[in-house]
Backbone as a chain_set.jsonl record, in Angstrom:
{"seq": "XXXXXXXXXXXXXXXXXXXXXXXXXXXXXXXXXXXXXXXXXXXXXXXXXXXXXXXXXXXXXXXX", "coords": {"N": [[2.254, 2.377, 13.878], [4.564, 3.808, 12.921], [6.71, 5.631, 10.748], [6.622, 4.693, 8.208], [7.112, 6.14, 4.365], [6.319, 8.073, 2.201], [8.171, 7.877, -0.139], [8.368, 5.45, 0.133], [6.55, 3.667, 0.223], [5.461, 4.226, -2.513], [7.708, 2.702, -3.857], [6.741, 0.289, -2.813], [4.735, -0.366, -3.843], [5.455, -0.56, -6.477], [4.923, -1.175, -10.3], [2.036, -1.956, -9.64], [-1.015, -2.269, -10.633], [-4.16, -0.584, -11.752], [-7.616, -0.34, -11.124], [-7.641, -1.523, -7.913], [-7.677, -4.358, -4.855], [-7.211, -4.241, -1.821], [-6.302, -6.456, -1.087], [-4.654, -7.595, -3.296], [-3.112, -5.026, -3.511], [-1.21, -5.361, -1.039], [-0.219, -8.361, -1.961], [1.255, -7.06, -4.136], [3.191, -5.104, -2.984], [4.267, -6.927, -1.192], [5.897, -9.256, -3.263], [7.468, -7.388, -4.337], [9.481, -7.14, -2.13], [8.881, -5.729, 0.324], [8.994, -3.711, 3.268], [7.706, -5.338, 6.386], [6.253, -3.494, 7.803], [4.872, -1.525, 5.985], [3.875, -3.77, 4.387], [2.08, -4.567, 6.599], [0.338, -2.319, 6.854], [-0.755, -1.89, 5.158], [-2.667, -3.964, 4.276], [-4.038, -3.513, 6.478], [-5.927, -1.478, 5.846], [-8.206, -2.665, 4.769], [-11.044, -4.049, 2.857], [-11.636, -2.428, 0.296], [-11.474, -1.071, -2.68], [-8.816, 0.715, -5.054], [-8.691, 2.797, -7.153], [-6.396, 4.553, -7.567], [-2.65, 5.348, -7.08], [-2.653, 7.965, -5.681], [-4.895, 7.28, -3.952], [-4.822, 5.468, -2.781], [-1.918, 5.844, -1.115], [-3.295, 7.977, 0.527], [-5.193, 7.065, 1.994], [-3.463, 5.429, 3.738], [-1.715, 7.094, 4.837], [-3.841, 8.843, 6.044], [-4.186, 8.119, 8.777], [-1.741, 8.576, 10.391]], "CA": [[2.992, 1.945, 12.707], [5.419, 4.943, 11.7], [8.271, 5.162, 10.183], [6.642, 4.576, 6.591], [7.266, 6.972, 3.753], [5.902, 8.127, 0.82], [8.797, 6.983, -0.959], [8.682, 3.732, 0.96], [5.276, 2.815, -0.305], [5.875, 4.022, -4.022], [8.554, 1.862, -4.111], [6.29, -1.284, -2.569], [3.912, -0.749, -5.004], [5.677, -0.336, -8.216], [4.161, -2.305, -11.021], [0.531, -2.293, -9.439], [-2.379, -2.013, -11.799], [-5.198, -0.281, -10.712], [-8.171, -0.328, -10.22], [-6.749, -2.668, -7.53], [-8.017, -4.393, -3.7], [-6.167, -4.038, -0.624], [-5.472, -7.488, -0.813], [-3.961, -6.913, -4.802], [-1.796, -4.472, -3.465], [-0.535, -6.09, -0.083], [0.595, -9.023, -2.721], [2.512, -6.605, -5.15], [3.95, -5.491, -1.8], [5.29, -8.445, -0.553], [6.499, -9.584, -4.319], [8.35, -6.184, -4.261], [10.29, -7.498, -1.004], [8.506, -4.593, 1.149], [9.088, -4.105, 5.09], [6.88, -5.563, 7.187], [5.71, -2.109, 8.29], [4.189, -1.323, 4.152], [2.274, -4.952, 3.944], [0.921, -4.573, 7.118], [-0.194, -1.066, 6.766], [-1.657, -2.282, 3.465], [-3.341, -5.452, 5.024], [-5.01, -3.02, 7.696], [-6.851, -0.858, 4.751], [-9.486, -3.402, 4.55], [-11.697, -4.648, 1.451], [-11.514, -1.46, -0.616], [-10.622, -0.323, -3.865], [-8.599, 1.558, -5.029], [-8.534, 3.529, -8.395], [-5.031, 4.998, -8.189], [-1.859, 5.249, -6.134], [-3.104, 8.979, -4.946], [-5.994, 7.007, -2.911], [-3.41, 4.787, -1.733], [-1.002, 7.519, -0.134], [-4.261, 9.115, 1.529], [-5.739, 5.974, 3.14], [-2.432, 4.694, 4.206], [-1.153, 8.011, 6.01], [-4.376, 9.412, 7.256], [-4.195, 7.688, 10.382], [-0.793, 8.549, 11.284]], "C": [[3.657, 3.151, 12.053], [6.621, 4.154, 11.178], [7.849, 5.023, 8.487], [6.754, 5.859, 6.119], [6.901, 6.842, 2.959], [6.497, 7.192, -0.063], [8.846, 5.411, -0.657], [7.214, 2.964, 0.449], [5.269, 3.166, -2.012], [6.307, 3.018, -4.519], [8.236, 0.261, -4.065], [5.65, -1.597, -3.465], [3.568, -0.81, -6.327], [5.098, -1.699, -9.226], [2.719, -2.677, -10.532], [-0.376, -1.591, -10.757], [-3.467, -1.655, -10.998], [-6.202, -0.354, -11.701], [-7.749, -2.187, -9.316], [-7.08, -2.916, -5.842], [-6.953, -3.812, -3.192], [-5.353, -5.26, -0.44], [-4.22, -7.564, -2.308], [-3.016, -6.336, -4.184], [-0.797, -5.048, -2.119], [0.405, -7.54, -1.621], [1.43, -8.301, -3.397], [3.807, -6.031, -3.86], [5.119, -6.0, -1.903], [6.309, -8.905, -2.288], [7.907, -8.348, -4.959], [9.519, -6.298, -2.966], [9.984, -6.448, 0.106], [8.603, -4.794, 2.728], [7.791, -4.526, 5.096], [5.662, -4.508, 7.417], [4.23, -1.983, 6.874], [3.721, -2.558, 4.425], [1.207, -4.983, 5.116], [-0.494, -3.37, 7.521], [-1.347, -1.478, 5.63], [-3.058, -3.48, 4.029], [-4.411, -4.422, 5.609], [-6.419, -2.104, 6.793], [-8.62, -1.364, 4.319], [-9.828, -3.703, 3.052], [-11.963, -3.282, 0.511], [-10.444, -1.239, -1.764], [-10.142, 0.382, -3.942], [-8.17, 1.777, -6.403], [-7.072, 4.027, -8.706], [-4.103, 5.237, -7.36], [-2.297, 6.67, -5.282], [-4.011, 8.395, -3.814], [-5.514, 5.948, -1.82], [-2.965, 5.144, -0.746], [-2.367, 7.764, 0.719], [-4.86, 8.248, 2.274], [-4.843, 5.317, 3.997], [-1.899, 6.013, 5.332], [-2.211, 9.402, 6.649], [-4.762, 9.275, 8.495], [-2.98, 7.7, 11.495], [-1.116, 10.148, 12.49]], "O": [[3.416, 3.496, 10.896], [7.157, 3.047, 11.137], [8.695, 5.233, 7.618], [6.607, 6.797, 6.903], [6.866, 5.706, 2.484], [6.0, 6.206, -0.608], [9.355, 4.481, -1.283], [7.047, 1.746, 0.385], [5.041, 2.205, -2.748], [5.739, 2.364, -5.393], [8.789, -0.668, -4.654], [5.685, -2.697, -4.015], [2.566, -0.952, -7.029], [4.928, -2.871, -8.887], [2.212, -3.691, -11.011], [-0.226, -0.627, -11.507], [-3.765, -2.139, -9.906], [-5.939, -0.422, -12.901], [-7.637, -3.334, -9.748], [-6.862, -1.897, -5.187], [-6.061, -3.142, -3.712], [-4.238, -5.344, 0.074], [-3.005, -7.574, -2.11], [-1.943, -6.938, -4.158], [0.412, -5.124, -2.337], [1.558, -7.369, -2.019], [2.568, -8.772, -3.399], [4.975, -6.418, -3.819], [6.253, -5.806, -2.341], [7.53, -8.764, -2.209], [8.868, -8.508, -5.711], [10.413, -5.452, -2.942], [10.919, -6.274, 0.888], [8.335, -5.844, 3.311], [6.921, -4.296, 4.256], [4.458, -4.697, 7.243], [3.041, -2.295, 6.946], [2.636, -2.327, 4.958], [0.011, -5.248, 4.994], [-1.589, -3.442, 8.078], [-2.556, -1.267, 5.527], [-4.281, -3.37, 3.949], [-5.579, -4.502, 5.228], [-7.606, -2.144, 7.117], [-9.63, -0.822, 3.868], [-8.985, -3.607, 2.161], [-12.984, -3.519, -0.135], [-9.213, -1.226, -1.804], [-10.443, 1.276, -3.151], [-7.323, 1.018, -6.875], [-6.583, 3.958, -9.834], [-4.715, 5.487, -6.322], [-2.291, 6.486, -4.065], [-3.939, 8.961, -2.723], [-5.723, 5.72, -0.628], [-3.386, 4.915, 0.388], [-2.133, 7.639, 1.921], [-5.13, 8.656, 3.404], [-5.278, 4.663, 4.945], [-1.742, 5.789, 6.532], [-1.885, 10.4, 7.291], [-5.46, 10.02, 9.183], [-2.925, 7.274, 12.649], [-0.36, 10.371, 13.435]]}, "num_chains": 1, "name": "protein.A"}
């Protein structure tokens, strides 16, 4: 799954509130009109919280 970007997931997840699931943010996502790529990256994260967009970013692109 490349091709995402920092800015490319900022942008999916503007307007999220945190502390916030994986499933929480996959919806703001999608309601944000986000590629494919960003909800399913998000989706894959599993049942974890997350406190703030920093923990976001670091669970989302330490597997690239």
């Amino acid at each position: 799954m490349a091709g995402i970007t920092p800015p490319d997931l900022q942008k999916a997840l503007s307007g999220a509130e945190y502390p916030a699931s994986s499933d929480q943010l996959r919806k703001v996502a999608e309601d944000n009109h986000a590629p494919k790529e960003v909800t399913e990256r998000i989706s894959h994260l599993g049942k974890k919280e997350f406190q703030n967009p920093a923990e976001v970013s670091k669970a989302v692109f330490q597997n690239e």
